[in-house]
FIMARRO-174816 format. One record per atom (N, C-alpha, C, O): atom name; x, y, z; residue in three letters. Coordinates in nm, 3 decimals. Layout:
// residues N
(rec 'CA'; (X; Y; Z); 'ALA'),
...
//
This chain:
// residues 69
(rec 'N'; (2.653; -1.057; 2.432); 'UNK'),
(rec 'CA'; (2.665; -1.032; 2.289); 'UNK'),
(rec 'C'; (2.698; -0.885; 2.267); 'UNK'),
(rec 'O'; (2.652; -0.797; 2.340); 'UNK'),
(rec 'N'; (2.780; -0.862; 2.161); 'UNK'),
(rec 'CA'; (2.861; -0.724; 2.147); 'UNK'),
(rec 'C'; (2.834; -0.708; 1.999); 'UNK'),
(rec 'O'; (2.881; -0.793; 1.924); 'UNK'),
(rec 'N'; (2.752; -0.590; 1.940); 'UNK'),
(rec 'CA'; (2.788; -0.570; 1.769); 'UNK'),
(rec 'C'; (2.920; -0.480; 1.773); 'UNK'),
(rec 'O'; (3.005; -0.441; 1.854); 'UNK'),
(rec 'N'; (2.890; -0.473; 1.648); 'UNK'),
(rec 'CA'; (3.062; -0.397; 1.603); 'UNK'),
(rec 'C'; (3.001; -0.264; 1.604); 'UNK'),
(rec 'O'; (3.044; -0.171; 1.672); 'UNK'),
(rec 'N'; (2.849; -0.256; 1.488); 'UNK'),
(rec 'CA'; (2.808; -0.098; 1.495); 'UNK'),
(rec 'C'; (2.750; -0.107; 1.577); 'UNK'),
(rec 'O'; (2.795; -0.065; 1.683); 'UNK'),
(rec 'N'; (2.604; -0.175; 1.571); 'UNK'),
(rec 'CA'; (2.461; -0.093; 1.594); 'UNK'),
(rec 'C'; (2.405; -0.235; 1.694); 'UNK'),
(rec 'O'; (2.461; -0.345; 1.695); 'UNK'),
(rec 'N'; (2.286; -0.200; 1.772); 'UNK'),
(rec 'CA'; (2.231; -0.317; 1.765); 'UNK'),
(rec 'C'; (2.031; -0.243; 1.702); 'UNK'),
(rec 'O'; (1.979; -0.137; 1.668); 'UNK'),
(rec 'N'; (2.003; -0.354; 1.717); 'UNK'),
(rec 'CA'; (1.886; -0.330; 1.708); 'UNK'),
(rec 'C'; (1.770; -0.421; 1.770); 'UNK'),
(rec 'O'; (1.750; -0.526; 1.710); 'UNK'),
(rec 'N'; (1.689; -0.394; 1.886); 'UNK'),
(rec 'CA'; (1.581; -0.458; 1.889); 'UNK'),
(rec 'C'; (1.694; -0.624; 1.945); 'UNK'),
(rec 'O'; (1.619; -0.719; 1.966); 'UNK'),
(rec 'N'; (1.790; -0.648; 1.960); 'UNK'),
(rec 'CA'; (1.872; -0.766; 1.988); 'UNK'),
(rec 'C'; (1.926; -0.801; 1.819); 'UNK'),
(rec 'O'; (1.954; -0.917; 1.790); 'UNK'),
(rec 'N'; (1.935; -0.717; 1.741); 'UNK'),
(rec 'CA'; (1.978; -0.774; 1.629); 'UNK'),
(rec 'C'; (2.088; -0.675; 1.596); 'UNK'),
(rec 'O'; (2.063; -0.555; 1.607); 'UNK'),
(rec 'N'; (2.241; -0.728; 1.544); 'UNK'),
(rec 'CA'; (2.304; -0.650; 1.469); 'UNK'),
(rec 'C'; (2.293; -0.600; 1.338); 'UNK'),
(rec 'O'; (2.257; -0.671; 1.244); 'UNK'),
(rec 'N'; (2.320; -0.488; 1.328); 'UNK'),
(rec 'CA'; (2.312; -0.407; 1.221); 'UNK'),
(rec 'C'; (2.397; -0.302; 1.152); 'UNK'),
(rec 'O'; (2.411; -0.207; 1.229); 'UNK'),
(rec 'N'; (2.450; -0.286; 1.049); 'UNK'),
(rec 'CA'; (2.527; -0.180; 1.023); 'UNK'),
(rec 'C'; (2.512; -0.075; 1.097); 'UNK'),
(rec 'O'; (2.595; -0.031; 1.176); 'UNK'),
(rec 'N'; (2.385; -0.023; 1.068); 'UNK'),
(rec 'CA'; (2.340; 0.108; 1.118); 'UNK'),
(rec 'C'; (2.215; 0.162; 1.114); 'UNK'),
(rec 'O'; (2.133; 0.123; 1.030); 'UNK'),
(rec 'N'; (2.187; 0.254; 1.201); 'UNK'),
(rec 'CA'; (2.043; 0.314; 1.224); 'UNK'),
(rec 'C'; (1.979; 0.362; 1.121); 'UNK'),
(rec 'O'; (2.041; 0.377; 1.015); 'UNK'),
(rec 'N'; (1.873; 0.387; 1.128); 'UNK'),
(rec 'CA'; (1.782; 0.460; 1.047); 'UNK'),
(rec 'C'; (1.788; 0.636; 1.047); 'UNK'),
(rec 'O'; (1.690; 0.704; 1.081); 'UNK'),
(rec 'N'; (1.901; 0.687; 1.009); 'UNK'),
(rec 'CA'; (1.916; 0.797; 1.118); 'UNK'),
(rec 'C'; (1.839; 0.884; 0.998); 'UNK'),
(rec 'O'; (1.777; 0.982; 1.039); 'UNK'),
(rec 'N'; (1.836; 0.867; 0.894); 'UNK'),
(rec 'CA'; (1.819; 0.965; 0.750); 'UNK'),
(rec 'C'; (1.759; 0.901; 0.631); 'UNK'),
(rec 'O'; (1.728; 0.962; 0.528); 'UNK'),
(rec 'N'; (1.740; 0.741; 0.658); 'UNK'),
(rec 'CA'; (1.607; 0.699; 0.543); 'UNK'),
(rec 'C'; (1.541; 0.586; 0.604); 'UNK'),
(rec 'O'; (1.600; 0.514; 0.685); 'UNK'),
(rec 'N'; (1.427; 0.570; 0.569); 'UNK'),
(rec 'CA'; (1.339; 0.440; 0.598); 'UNK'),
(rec 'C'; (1.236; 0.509; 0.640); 'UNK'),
(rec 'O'; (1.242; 0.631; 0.657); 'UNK'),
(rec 'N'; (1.110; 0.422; 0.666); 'UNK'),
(rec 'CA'; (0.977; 0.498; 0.719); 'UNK'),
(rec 'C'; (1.009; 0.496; 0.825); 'UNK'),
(rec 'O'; (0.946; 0.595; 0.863); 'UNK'),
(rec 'N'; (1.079; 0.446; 0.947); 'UNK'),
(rec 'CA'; (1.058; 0.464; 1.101); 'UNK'),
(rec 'C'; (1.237; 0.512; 1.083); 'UNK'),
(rec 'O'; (1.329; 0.443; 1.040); 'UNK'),
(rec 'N'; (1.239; 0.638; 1.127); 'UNK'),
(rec 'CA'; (1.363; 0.685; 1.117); 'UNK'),
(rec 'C'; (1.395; 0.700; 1.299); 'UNK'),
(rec 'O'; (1.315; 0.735; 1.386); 'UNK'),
(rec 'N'; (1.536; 0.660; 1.313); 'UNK'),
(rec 'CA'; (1.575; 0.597; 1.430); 'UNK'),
(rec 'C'; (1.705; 0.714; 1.488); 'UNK'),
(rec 'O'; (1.765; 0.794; 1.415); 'UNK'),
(rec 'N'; (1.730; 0.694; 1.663); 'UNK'),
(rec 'CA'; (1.851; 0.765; 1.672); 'UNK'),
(rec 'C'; (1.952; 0.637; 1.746); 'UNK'),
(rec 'O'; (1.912; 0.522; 1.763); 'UNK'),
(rec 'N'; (2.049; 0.672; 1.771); 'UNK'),
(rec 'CA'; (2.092; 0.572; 1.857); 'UNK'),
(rec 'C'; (2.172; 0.628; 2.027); 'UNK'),
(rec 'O'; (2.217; 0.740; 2.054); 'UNK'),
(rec 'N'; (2.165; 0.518; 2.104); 'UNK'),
(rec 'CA'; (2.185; 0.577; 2.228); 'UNK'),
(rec 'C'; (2.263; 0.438; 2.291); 'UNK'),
(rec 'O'; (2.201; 0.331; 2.296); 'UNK'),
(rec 'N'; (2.388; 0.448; 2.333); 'UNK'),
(rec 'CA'; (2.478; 0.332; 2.365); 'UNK'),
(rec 'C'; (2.479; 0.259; 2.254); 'UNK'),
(rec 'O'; (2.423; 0.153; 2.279); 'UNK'),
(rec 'N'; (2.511; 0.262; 2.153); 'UNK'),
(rec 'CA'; (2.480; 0.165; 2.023); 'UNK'),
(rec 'C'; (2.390; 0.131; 2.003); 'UNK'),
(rec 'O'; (2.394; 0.058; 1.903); 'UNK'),
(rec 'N'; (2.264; 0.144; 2.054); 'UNK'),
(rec 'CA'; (2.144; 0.079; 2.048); 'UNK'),
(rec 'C'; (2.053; 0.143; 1.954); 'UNK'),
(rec 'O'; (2.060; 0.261; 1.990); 'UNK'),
(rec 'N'; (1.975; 0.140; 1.859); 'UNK'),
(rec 'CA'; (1.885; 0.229; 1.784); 'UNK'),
(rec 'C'; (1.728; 0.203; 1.807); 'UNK'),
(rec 'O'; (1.666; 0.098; 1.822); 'UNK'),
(rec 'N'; (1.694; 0.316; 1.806); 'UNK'),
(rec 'CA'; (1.556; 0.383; 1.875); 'UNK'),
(rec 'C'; (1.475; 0.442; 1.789); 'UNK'),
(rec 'O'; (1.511; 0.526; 1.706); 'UNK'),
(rec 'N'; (1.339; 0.392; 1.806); 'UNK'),
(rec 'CA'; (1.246; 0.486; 1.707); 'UNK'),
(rec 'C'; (1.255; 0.628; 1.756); 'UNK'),
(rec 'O'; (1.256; 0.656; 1.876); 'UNK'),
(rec 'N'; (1.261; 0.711; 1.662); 'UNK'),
(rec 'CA'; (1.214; 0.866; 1.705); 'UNK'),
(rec 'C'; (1.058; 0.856; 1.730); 'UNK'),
(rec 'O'; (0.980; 0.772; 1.687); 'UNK'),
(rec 'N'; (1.039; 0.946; 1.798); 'UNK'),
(rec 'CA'; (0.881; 0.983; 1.854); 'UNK'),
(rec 'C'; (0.769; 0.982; 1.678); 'UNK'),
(rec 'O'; (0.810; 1.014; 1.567); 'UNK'),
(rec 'N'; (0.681; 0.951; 1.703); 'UNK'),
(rec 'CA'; (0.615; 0.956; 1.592); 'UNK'),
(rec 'C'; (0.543; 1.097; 1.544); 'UNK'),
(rec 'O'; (0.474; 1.111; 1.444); 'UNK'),
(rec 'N'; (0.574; 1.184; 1.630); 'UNK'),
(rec 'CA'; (0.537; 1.309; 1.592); 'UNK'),
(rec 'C'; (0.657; 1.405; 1.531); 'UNK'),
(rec 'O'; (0.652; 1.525; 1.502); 'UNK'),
(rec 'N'; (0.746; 1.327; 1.525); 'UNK'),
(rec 'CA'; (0.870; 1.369; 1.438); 'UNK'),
(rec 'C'; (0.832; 1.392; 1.275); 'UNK'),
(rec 'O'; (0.762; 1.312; 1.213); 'UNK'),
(rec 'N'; (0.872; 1.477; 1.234); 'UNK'),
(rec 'CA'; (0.909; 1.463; 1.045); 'UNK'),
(rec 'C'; (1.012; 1.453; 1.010); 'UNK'),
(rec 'O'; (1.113; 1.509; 1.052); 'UNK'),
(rec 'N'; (0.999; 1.368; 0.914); 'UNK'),
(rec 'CA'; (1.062; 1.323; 0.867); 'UNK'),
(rec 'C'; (1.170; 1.403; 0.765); 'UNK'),
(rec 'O'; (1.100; 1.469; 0.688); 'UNK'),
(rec 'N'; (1.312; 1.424; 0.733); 'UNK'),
(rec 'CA'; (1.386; 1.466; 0.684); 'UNK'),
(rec 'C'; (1.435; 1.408; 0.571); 'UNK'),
(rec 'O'; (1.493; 1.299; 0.576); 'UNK'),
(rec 'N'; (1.422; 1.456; 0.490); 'UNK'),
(rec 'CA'; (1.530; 1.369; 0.354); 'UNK'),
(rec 'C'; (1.696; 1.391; 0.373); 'UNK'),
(rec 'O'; (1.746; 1.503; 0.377); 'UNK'),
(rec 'N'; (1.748; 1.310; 0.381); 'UNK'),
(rec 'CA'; (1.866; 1.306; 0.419); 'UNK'),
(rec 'C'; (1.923; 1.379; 0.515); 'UNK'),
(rec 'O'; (2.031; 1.433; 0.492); 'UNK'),
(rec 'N'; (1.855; 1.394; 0.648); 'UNK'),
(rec 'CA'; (1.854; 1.482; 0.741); 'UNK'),
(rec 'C'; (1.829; 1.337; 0.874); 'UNK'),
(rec 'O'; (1.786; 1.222; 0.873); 'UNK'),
(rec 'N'; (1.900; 1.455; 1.000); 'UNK'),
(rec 'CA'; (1.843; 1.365; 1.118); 'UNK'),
(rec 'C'; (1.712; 1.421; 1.137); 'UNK'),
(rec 'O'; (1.681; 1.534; 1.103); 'UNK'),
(rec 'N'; (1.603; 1.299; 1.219); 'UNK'),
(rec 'CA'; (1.504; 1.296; 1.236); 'UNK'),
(rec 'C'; (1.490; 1.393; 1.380); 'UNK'),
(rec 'O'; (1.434; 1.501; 1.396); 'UNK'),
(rec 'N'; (1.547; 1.327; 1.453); 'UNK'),
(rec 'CA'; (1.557; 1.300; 1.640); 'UNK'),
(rec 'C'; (1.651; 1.301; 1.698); 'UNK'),
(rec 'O'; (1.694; 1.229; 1.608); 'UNK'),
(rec 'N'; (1.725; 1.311; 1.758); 'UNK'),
(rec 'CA'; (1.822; 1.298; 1.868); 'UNK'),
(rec 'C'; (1.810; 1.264; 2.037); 'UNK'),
(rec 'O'; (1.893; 1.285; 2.126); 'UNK'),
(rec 'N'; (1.625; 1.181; 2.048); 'UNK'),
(rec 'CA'; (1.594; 1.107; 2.165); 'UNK'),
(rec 'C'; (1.475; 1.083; 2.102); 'UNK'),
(rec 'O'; (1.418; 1.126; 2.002); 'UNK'),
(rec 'N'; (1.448; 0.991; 2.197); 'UNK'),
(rec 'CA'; (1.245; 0.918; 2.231); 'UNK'),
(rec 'C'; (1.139; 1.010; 2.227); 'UNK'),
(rec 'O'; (1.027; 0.976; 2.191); 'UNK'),
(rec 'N'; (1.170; 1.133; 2.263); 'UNK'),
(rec 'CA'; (1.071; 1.241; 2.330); 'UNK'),
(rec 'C'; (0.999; 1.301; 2.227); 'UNK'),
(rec 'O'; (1.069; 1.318; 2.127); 'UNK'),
(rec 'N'; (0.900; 1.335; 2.219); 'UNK'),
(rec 'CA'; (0.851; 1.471; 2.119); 'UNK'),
(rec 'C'; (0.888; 1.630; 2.099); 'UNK'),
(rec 'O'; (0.878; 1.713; 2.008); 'UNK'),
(rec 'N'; (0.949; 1.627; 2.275); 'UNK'),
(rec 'CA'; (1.044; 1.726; 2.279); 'UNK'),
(rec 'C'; (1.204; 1.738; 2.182); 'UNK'),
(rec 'O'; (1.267; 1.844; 2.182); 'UNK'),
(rec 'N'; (1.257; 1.601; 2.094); 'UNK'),
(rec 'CA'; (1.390; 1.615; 2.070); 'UNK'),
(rec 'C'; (1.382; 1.567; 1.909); 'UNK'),
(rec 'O'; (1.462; 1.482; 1.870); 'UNK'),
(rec 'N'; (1.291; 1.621; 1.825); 'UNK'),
(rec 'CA'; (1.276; 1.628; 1.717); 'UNK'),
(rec 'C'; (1.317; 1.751; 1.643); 'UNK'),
(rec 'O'; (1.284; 1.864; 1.680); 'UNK'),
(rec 'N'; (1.391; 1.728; 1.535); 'UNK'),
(rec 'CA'; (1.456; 1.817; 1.464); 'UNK'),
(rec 'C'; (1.316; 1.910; 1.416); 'UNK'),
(rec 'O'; (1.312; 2.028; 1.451); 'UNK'),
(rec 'N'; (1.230; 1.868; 1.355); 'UNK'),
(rec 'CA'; (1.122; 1.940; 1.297); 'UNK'),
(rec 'C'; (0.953; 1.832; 1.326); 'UNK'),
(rec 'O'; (0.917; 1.714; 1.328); 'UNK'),
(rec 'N'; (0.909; 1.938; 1.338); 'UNK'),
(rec 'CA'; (0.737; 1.836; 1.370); 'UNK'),
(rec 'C'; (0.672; 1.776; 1.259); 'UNK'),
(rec 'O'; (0.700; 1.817; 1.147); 'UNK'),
(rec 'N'; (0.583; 1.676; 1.276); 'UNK'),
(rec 'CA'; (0.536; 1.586; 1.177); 'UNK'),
(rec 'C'; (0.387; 1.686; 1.119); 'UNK'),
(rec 'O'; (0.334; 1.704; 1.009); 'UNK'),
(rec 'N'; (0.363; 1.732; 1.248); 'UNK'),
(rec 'CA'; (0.249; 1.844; 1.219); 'UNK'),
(rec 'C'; (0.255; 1.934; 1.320); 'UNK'),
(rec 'O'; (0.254; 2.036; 1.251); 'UNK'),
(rec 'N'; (0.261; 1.981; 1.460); 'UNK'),
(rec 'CA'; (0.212; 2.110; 1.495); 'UNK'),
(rec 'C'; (0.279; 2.110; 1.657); 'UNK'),
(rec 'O'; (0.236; 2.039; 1.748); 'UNK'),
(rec 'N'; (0.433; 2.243; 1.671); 'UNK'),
(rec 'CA'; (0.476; 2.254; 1.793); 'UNK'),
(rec 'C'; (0.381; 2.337; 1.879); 'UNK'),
(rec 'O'; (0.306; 2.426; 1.840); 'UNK'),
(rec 'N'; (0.403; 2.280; 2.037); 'UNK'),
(rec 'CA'; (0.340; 2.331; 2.068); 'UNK'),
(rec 'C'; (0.444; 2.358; 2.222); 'UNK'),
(rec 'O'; (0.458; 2.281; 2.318); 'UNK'),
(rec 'N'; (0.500; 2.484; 2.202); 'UNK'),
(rec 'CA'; (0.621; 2.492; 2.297); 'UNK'),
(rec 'C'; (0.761; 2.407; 2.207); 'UNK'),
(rec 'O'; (0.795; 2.418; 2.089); 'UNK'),
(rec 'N'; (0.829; 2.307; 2.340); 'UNK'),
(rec 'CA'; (0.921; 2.259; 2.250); 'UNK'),
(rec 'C'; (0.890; 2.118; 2.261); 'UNK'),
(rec 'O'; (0.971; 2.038; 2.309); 'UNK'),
(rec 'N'; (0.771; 2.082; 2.217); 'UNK'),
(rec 'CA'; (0.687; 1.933; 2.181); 'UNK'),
(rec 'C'; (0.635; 1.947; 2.069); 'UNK'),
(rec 'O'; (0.585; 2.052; 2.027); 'UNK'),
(rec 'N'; (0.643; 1.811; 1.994); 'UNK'),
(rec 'CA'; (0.573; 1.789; 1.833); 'UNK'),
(rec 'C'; (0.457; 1.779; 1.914); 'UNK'),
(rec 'O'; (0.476; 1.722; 2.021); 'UNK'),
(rec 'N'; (0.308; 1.830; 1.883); 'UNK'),
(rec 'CA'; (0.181; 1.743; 1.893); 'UNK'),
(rec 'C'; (0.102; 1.697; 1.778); 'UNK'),
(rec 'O'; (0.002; 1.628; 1.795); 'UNK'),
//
C-alpha cells in the first residue's frame, strides 16, 4: 500500500500534524510521527523535526543541554 501524501499509523492522510492539533507530528519517509512529549508546542510553527527530546524546536518546560526535560 502506497499514500499519495502521508501515511499514518497504516492510515492515509493528507498530512501531518506539523503546526496544529494536540499531538503535533513530523514526518520521516512519508510516515508521520509524534514529536517527543517534552516538545512545545508552536502556534503555527514546527514542533520537531525527529522522535528525540534532543530535536525539538523549543521545550515544553526545561533544556537541559540540547534535551527538553
Amino acid at each position: 500500500l502506497s499514500c499519495r501524501n502521508y501515511s499514518r499509523r497504516g492510515v492515509c492522510v493528507p498530512t501531518c500534524r506539523f503546526t496544529d492539533g494536540e499531538t503535533r507530528e513530523f514526518s520521516q519517509d512519508g510516515e508521520c510521527f509524534e514529536c517527543h512529549p517534552e516538545c512545545g508546542h508552536i502556534e503555527g510553527g514546527i514542533t520537531c523535526n525527529g522522535s528525540g527530546a534532543d530535536t525539538c524546536t523549543r521545550c515544553a518546560h526545561y533544556r537541559d543541554g540540547p534535551h527538553c526535560v
